[in-house]
N, C-alpha and C positions, 0 to 999 in steps of 0.2 A: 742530390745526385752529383758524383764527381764532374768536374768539368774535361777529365779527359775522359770520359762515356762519352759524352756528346761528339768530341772529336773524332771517336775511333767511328759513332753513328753517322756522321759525318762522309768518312771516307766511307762509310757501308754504301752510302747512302749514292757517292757517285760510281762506286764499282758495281753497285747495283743497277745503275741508271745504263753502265754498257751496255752491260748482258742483256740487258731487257728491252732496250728502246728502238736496235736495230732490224726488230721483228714487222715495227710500222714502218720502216723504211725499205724494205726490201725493195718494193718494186721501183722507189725513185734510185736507190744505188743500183741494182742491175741495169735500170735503161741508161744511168750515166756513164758505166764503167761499158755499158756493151756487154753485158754477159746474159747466158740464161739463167730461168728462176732456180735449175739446179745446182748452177755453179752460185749465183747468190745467197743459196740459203747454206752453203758450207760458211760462208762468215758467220755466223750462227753455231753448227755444227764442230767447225775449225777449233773455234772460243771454248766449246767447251771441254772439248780431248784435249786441249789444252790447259786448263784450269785444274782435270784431272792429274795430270801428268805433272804440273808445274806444282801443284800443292804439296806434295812428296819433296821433288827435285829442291825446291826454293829453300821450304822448312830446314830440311834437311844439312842443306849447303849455310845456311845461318844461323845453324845451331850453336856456334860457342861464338854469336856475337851478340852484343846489349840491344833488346827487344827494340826499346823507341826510335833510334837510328835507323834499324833495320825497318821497322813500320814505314818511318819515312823515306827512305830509298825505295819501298815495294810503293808508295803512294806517287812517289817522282816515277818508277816507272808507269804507272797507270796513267800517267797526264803525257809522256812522250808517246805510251800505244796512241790514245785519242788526237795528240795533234796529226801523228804523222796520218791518221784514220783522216781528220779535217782536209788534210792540205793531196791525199793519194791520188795520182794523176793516173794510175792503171789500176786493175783490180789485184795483180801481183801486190803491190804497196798496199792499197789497203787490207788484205789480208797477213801481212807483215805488222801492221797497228793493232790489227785484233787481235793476234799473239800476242803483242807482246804485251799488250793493255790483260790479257788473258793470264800471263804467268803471273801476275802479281794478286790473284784473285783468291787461289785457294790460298795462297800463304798469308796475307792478309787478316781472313778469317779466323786460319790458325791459331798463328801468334798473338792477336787480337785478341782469339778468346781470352786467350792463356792473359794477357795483356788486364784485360779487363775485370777479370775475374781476381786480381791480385788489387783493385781497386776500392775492395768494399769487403768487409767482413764475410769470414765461409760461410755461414748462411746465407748469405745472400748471393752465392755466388752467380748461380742459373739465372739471374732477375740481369744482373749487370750484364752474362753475355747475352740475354733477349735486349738489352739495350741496343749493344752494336747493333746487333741483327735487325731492330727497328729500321734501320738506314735502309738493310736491303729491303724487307717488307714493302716498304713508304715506296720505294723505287719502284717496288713490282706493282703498286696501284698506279702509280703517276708514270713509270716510264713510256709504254705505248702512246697513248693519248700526247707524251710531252712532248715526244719524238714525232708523231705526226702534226702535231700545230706548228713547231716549229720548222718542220720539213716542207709544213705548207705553203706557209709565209716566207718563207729566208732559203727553203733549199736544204739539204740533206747535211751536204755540210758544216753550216751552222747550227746544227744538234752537237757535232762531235764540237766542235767550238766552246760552247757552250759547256760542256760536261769537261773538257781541260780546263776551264775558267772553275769549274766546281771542285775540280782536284786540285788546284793549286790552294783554293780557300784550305782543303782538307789538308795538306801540307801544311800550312802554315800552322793551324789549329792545334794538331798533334805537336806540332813544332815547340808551338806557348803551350801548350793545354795536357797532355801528357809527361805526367813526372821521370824524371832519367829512371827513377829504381822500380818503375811499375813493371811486374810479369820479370822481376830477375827469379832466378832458382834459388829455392833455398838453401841448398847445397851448390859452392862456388868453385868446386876443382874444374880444372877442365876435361879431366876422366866423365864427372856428370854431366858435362855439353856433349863427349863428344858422339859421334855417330854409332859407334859400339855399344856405348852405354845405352843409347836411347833404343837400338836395335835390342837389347835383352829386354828392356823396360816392354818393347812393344810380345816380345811372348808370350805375355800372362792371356789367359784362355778369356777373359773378360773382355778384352780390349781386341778381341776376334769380332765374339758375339755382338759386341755391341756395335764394330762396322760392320757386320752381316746385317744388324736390325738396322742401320742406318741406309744403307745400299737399299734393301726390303721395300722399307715405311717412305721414303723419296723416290723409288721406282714405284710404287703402286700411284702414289699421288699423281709425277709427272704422266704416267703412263693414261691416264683418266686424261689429264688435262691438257694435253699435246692432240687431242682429239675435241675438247671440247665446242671449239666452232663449228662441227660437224655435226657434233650431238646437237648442238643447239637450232642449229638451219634446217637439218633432214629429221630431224625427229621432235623436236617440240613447236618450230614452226616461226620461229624468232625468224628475224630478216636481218641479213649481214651485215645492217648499219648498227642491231642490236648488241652484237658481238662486243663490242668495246665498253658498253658502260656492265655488259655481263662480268668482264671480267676484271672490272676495277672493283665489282660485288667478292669476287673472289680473292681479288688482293687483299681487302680489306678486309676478307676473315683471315688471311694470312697475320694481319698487323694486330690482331684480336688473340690468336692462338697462340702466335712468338711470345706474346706478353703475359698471357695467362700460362701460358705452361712454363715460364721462368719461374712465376711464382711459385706454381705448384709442384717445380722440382724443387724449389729450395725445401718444401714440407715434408714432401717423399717424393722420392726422384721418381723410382724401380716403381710404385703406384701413378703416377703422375704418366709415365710412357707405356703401362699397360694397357691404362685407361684412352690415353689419347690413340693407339693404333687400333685396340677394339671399335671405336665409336669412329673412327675411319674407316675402320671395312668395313660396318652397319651404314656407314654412310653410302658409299660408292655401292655399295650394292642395292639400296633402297634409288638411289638415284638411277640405277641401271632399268629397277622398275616400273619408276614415275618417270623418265623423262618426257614424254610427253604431255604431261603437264606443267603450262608455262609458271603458275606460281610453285610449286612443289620446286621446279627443276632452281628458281629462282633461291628459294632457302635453302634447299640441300648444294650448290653450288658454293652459297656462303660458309658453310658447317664444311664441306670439303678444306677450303680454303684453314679454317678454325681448328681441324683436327688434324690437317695435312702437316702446319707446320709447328702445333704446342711439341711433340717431341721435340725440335732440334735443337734450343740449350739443353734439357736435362742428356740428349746424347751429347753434347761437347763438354759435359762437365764431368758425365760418366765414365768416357774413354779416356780423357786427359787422367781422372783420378785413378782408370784401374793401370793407366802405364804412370803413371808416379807423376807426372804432369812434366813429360818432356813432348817439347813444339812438335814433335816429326809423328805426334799420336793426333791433336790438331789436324794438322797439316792432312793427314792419313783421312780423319773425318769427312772432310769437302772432298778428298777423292772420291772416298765412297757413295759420298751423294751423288757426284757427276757421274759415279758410274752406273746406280742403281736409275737415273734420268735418263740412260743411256738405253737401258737393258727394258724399263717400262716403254718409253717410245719406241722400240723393237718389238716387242712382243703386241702392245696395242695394233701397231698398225699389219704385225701382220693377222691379228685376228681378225680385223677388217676385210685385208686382200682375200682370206679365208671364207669371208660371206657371211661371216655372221651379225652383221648390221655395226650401226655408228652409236649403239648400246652398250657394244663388246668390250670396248676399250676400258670400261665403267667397271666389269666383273671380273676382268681381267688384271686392273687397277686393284680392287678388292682382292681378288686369290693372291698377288703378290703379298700384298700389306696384311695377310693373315698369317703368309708364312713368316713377314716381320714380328709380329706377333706371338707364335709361337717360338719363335728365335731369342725374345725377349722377355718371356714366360720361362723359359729353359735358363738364361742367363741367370734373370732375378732370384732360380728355385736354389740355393744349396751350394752355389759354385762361387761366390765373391773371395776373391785374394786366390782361389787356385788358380795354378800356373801349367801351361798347354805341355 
């Protein structure tokens, strides 16, 4: 394995550790800063319209500069968001660290993939960007849990502490460990950097579809699992202390899926993300039926996790290749994810407010990620290289 994967999994692995860790601290930062649990949970909320927004805006704005620099400046911002996050004396400041630890998230990834995927023979490309991705996986099993032991022990602060100690290692890493000519274009004018060129790149009708199935197959998923603690207390019968190693079972098919569906895009992509969003809405819908059973809800939890995230290399390898592999199609991808997280968490919870129990979120989950499905069925049939 190249040594600057591990770097890039690295930095995944502490922009990972943001997003996810401030969920177990809620309640000790709202009683520090004085605020209520609604104004607390926009730190959260904030992060992530921001990630959306910033994965566009960032890509975009560094399009005709040299990738590893630019990794490394998006990774220096990510250690100023978290200290000024450590050191915030109002919640105004700290919500100023979450931005701006925020804007360097989707770009990150973007570039990244693009980055990583110029590391290792085109075949293998999907495998090397499930590498990065490792980082956030690993994050998503360990950040909750890491963020409350440490919170418990040392105070909320020293989590964020902590994670600017992990983003400088990541700095440095990329610094030694990623090659200057990794993720350059193969084409060196600056016509092919610039934001024109990559805006025609992004018309082709493929590179639609495929952020439609990405928004789709990440909004069924989060939309199931932004309810989770709810399915599991009022309906299978778990107790609230159960919640936490529940859902390090679900990270952990997370770190299971990212890796397995790298590989099996590198074989067949277009089969490889058919497969994984069918056996997603079979999932979430059988789960919607058994939740009340506590082992059932236990294995289909894990399989959520397994099938939720094998798409998302073969979608960043897909997108990148049907716009020609200019970053601002990247960059484009994690938008769509923060958006399709955005649009599931809405619709979930309002089938809830609607009365139809803390099942809902489950089938609700499933009808999205079918019409990902069908999105990506349509893509795959006939239309590859046509242009919108």
């Amino acid at each position: 394995m190249p040594a600057g994967l591990v770097a890039l999994a690295l930095g995944g692995f502490g922009i990972g550790l943001t997003e996810f860790v401030i969920a177990g601290l809620l309640p000790q930062v709202g009683r520090s800063l004085a605020v209520s649990e609604a104004a607390a949970g926009w730190l959260i909320s904030g992060y992530a319209l921001t990630v959306a927004v910033g994965a566009i805006a960032l890509t975009a704005a560094t399009a005709g500069l040299p990738r590893k620099p630019v990794l490394f400046g998006l990774v220096v911002l990510f250690v100023l968001g978290n200290l000024i996050s450590a050191v915030a004396p109002s919640y105004g400041v700290m919500m100023l660290g979450r931005v701006i630890a925020a804007l360097c998230h989707g770009s990150f990834f973007g570039i990244g993939s693009l980055v990583a995927r110029s590391l290792v023979p085109p075949e293998r490309a999907s495998r090397a960007v499930a590498v990065m991705f490792a980082g956030l996986t690993v994050a998503n099993v360990l950040g909750v849990p890491f963020g409350a032991l440490v919170g418990e022990r040392w105070g909320w602060r020293a989590t964020f502490w902590a994670i600017t100690g992990i983003g400088v290692v990541a700095a440095v890493a990329i610094a030694v460990l990623v090659p200057g000519w990794a993720g350059k274009p193969e084409v060196e004018s600056g016509a092919a950097r610039a934001l024109s060129a990559q805006l025609r790149a992004m018309r082709s009708r493929q590179v639609w579809l495929t952020l439609a199935a990405t928004a789709l197959s990440y909004g069924g998923m989060f939309g199931a699992f932004s309810y989770l603690a709810y399915t599991f207390t009022e309906v299978t019968g778990f107790s609230d202390t159960d919640v936490a190693w529940l859902l390090v079972v679900y990270g952990s098919g997370l770190v299971v899926g990212n890796l397995a569906g790298g590989r099996g895009a590198d074989r067949n992509r277009d089969l490889t993300l058919i497969a994984s969003l069918a056996a997603l809405t079979a999932t979430l819908a059988l789960f919607g039926l058994l939740a009340s059973s506590p082992t059932a809800s236990i294995v289909l939890v894990f399989l959520t996790g397994v099938f939720g995230f094998a798409p998302v290399p073969g979608m960043i390898t897909r997108v990148t290749d049907a716009a020609q592999g200019v970053p601002l199609a990247a960059g484009a991808n994690v938008s769509a994810s923060n958006v399709g997280n955005a649009l599931g968490a809405w619709l979930g919870g309002m089938a809830i407010s609607a009365g139809f129990g803390y099942t809902a979120p489950l089938y609700v989950g499933a009808a999205i990620v079918l019409a990902g499905l069908g999105t990506m069925l349509f893509a795959a049939h006939g239309t590859a290289g046509q242009e919108g």
